[in-house]
Every structure is written in structure tokens, then in C-alpha cells.
C-alpha positions in Angstrom: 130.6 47.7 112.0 128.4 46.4 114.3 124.9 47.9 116.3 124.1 46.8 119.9 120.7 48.3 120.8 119.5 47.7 124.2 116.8 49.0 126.8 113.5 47.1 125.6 111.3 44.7 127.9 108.3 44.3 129.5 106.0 47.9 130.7 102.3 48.2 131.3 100.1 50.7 129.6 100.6 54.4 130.0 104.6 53.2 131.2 107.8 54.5 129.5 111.0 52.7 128.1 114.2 54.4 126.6 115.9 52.2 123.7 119.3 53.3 123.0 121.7 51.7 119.7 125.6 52.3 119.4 127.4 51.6 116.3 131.1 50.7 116.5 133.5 49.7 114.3 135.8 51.2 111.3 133.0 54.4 111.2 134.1 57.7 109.9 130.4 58.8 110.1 126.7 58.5 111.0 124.6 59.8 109.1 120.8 59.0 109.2 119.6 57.0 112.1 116.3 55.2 112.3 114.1 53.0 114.6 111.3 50.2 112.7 109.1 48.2 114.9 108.1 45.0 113.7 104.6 43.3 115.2 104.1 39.4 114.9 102.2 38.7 111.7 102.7 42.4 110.5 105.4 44.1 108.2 108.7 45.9 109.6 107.8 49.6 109.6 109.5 53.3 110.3 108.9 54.6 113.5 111.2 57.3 114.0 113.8 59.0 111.8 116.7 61.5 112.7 119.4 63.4 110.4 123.0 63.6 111.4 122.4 67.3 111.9 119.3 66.7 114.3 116.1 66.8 112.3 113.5 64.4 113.2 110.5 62.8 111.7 107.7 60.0 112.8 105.4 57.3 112.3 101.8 59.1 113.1 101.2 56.7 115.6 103.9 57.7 117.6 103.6 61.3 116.9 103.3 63.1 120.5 104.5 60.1 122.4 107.7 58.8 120.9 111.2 61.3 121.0 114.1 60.0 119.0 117.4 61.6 119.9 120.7 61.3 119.1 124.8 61.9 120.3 127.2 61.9 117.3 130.1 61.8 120.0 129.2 58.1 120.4 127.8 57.2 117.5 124.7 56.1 119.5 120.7 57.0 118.9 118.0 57.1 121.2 114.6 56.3 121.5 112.4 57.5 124.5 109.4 56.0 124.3 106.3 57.4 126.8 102.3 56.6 127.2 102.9 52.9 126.0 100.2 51.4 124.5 99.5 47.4 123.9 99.7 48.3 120.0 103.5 49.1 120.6 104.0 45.9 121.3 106.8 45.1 118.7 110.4 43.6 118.5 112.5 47.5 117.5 115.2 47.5 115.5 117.7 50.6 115.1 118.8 51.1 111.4 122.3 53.8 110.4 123.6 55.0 107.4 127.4 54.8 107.9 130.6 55.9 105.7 133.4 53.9 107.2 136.7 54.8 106.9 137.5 53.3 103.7 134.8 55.7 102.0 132.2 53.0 101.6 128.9 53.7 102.6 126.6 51.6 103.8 123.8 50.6 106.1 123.3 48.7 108.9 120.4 46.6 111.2 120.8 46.1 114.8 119.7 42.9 116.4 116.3 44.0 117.9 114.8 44.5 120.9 111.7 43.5 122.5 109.2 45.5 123.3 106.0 44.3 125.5 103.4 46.6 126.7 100.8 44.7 128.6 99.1 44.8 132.1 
């Protein structure tokens, strides 16, 4: 199985950035899908959290700004990210809960993206 999240860079304050993450692989399904954001110096924390069947949940500090989506069709999750502020400066990382084909279940981290919110 293997995550390839793209869409981060570089946005001034008060810009917007989509991050999207596709699993592929021996997947016979998704089931919780995540976004953590780690800071330089800080700890690797939950952003944004969404069920296979659509419900959602978020960090406060992304409460009102931050919408996390997702397609089951392609295994991919989304993460649209508005009114950027410097303190979401972060590398994000997408995070699944998979049952492959086999019947194993696991979990899974994608490589990270940067994120860089600066004037």
C-alpha cells in the first residue's frame, strides 16, 4: 500500500491551499482518514479527521477554516485549507486506516507535505 499526498507549498496569510492523499495498492477498503501537521520543534498533531461514511471532526484551531473531504471511489482524502495563518506553518501528513485484501488491517503514513504560510 502506498500514500502519495500532494498540493502543499508556499501561500501568504489570509491565502488558501488544497492537499489531497491517494492510497493505492492491495486495498479492499478505507476506512478512517486523517491529516496531522507537524511544526519544527513541536509534536505531530491531529488536524482533521473523516469516517469512511463521511463524518468529520477537527483540531480547534482549524475549526471554521480547514474542510477535510473525501472520495471513496479513489481511495483519496482531501484537505482544503483557507484563511492561512503563519501558525499553519507545518510539514502535513495524511494518515488511513486500510483492510487490504488479505483481511489484514492496518495503517498507513504518507510522506508529508510542506506547508509555508508567510508574506
Amino acid at each position: 500500500v502506498q500514500l502519495q499526498a500532494s498540493g502543499g507549498g508556499l501561500v501568504q496569510p489570509g491565502g488558501s491551499l488544497r492537499l489531497s492523499c491517494a492510497a493505492s495498492g492491495s486495498i479492499f477498503s478505507v476506512n478512517a482518514m486523517d491529516w496531522y501537521r507537524q511544526a519544527p520543534g513541536k509534536q505531530r498533531d491531529l488536524v482533521a479527521t473523516i469516517t469512511r461514511g463521511g463524518s468529520t471532526d477537527y483540531a480547534d484551531s482549524v475549526k471554521g477554516r480547514f474542510t477535510i473531504s473525501r472520495d471513496n471511489a479513489k481511495n483519496t482524502v482531501y484537505l482544503q485549507m483557507d484563511s492561512l495563518k503563519p501558525e499553519d506553518t507545518a510539514v502535513y501528513y495524511c494518515h488511513v486506516y486500510i483492510i487490504k485484501i488479505s483481511g489484514t488491517k492496518a495503517d498507513y503514513w504518507g510522506q508529508g507535505t510542506q506547508v509555508t504560510v508567510s508574506s
